[in-house]
N, C-alpha and C positions, 0 to 999 in steps of 0.2 A: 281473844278467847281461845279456850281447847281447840276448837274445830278451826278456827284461823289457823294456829299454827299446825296442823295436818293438812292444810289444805297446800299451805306455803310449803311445808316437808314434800309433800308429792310431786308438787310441781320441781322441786331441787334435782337440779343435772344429778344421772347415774341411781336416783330413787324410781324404783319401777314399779307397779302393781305385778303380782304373777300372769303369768299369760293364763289364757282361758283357751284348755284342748280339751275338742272332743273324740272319740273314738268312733271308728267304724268296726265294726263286727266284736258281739261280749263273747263268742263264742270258747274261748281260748282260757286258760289262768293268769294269763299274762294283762288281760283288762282288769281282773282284781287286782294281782301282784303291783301292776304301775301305778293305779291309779290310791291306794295303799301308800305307797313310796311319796308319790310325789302328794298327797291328799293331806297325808298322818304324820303332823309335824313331830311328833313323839316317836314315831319311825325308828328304827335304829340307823336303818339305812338312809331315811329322810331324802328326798334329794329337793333342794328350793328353785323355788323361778317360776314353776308353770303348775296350774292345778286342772284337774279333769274336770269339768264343770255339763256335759253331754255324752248323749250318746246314739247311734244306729247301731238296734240289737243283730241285726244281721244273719247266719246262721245257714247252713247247710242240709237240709233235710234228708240225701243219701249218706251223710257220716253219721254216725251214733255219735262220734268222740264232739264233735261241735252240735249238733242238731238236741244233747240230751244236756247241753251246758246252760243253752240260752236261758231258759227260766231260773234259773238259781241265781246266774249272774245277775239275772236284770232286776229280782229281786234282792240281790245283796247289796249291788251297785244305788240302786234306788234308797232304801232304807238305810243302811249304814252311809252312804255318800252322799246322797240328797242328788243324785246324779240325772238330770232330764235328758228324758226318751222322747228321739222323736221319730216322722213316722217316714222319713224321705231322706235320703243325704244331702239331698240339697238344704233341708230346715237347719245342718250343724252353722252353716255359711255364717248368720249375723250375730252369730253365739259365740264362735270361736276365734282364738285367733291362730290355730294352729290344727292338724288330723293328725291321730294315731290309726292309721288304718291298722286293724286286728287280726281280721278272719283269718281263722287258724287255717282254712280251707284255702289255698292259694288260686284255684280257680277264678274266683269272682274280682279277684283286685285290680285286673286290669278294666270290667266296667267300674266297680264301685272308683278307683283312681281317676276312671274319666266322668263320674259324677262329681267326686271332690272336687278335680280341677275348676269348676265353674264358681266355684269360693275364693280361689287365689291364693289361698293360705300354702305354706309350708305344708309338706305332708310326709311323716313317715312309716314304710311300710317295713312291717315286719316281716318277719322270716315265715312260708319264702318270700321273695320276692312278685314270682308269676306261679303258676306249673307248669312253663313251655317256655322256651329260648323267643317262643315268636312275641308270644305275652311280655316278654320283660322286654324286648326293643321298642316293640308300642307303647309302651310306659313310659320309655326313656322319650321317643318319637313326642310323644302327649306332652310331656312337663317342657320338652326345648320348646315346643310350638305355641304353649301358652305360657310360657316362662314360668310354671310350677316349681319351686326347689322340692328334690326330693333324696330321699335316701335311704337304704334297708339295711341291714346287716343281721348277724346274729350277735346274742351278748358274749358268746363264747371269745370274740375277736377282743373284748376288753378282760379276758382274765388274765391269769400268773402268763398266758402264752405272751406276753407282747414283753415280759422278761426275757423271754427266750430269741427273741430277735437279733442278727447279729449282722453287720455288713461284708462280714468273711463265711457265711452261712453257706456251706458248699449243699446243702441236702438235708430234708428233714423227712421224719414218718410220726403222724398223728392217727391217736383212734378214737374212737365215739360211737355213738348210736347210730342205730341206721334200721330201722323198723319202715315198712312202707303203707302207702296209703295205695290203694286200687284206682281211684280214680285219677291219676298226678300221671300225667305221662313222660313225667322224667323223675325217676322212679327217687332218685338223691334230694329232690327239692323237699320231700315232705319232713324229714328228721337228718337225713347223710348233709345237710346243708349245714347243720353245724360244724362238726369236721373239717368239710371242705374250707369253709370258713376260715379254721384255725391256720389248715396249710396255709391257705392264700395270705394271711395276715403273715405268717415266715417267709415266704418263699416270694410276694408280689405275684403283680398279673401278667409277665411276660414266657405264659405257657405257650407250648409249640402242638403238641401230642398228646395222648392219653389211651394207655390199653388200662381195661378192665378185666377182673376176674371174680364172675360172679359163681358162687354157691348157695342153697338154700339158706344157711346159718352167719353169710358174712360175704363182704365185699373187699376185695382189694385192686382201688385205683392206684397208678402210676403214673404221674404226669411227667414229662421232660420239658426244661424252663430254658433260657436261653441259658447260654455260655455249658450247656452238658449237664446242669444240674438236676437231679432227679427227687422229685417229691412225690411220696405216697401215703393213702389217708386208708384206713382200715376201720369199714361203717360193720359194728356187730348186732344180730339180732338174736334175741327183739331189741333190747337195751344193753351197753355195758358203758363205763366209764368212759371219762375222756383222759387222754394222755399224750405225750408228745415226745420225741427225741429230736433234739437236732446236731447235724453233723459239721464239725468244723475245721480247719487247719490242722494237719500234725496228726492226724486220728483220732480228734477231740471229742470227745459228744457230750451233749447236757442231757438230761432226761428229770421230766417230771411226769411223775406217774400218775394223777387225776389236779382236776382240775376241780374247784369250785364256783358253781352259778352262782353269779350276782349280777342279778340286774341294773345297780344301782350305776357304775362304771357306766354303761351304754344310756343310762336316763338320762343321766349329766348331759352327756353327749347331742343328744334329742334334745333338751330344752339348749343348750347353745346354739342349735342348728336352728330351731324356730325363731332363736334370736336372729342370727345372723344370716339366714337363708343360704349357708355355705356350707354342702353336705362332709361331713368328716370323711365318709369315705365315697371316692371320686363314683360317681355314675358309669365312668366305664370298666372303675374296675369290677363292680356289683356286674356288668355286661359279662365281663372277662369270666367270672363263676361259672357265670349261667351258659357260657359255651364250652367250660369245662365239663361240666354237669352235659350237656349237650351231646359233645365228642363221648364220653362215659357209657353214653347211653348207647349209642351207635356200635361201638368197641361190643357191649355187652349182645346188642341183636346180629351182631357179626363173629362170632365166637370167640370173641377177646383180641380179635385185632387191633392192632396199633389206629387212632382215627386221630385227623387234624381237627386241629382245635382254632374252627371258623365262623 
């Protein structure tokens, strides 16, 4: 019969059903955007493998920007998705096989992450990461100790920048948004993290240093990488494009002047990772950001001094 042979087809090596993720926090566009992507096979972006099937609405009530999202989302999420809400992060556990933790607000991740933990599942947190250097080692601290796979990035690290990558890469300079959030005590995690992002994906995580220079309208970091090389990212506010130059052998440079978001690149990425519990990009280099971002902060409460990066 029909259903014999689907039954026979499912069980056939390398035939999978999609995974089932749910999200922590709708607070963000990034929980419609994904779950859109990976939901809406007509998609243009489509990406297959894994479907949103839950959710913990989540949400921040000192932000406007997440605290005024919740209800639309959970409405839009629900109706157009058929997306179940539930009332605990612990209820995603026997629903899912995978967490999108969400919240736009990076505060909460490191308890909502040590409630996920108790699921087992894969879990990837978006950007940022924590809002503090101390947050994101506890994180790392939580997934070794309960052998949680996890991993964060921005999507900025899968655009036209990973063209730009080069093994004779003497020095690059990238720019981006850099708008802040009051409550983030490192002031780069809440929008400068894309940026930084970019550098890191040129340059690698073997940063030594970092002075900053801050102004009301814009930031300019400078990190020193091993072997002399110098890379600096320039966060504009409130918003400005993203762009990149990098510097090569012979007085070479390439330059692309903005960049296009697509989340689809980093989606792919995420449903691999849920497959294979092997985060694309290493846990310590995600570490290594966050004590750039760290030393950043320091440089800037010290009037732009040079600060290690520890």
């Amino acid at each position: 019969t029909l259903l014999a042979i689907a039954v026979a087809a499912f069980s056939l090596p390398g035939f999978a059903a999609d995974l089932r993720l749910g999200i922590i926090g709708v607070d963000t566009s990034h929980a419609i955007e994904f779950t859109r992507i990976l939901n809406d096979s007509s998609a243009r972006e489509h990406v297959e493998g894994a479907r949103v099937v839950a959710a913990f609405a989540g949400g921040s009530p000192d932000i406007p920007s997440s605290r005024d999202r919740v209800a639309p989302h959970v409405e839009e999420l629900k109706g157009k998705y058929q997306i179940r809400f539930v009332d605990e992060i612990q209820d995603l556990c026997p629903l899912v096989d995978g967490i999108l933790l969400e919240s736009v607000d990076g505060r909460p991740h490191l308890a909502q992450f040590r409630e996920a933990s108790a699921c087992g599942k894969p879990v990837f947190i978006d950007k940022p990461l924590a809002s503090t250097l101390a947050d994101a080692k506890e994180i790392a601290r939580i997934g070794a100790e309960k052998h949680i796979p996890w991993f964060s990035t921005s999507s900025l690290r899968y655009s036209e920048i990973l063209n730009m990558r080069s093994p004779d890469l003497q020095g690059a300079f990238v720019w981006g948004p850099g708008p802040m959030e009051e409550h983030h005590q490192l002031d780069l995690t809440w929008y400068g993290i894309h940026p930084v992002e970019m550098l890191f994906t040129l340059m690698g995580p073997d940063v030594i240093e970092v002075t900053r220079t801050y102004s009301q309208g814009a930031d300019v970091i400078t990190g020193r990488w091993g072997g002399g090389r110098l890379g600096t990212v320039r966060t504009g506010r409130p918003y400005s494009s993203f762009g990149a130059v990098t510097f090569l052998p012979d007085n070479k440079s390439n330059v692309q002047a903005s960049f296009k978001v697509d989340y689809a690149p980093m989606l792919a990425q995420v449903v691999e990772f849920m497959k294979t519990g092997t985060p694309p990009v290493p846990n310590n280099v995600t570490l290594k950001i966050f004590e750039f971002m760290d030393a950043a902060q320091r440089s800037r409460e010290n009037g732009g001094k040079p600060e290690p990066v520890q």
